[in-house]
C-alpha angles and dihedrals in degrees: 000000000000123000095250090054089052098056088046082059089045095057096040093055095038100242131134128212106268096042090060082052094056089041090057086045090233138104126296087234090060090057092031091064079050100057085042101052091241090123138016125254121251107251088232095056089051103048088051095053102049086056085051092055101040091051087051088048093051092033108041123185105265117249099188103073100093109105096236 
């Protein structure tokens, strides 16, 4: 997974930086080297993360459950 690709998961889930770093229970730098390409993402982060995103793209959030 490529930076690039991470923020793009990111996006798609809704999620900033540093909430995927709380989420993971470990520091911002860790997923900051990621988002920066200073360090590789675990497989298994990535894996995880690219079901995330794909279960966010088939399952949006609805925006249709505001009374107008």
């Amino acid at each position: 997974m490529t930076p690039a690709e991470l923020q793009t998961a990111l996006r798609t889930i809704g999620w900033s930086q540093r909430q995927l770093a709380a989420i993971l229970e470990c520091d911002n730098v860790i997923v900051w080297r990621w988002a920066t390409g200073r360090a590789d993402i675990p497989q298994v982060i990535e894996r995880w993360l690219l079901r995330m995103a794909a279960c966010h793209e088939k399952h949006p959030v609805p925006d249709d459950w505001r009374v107008r």
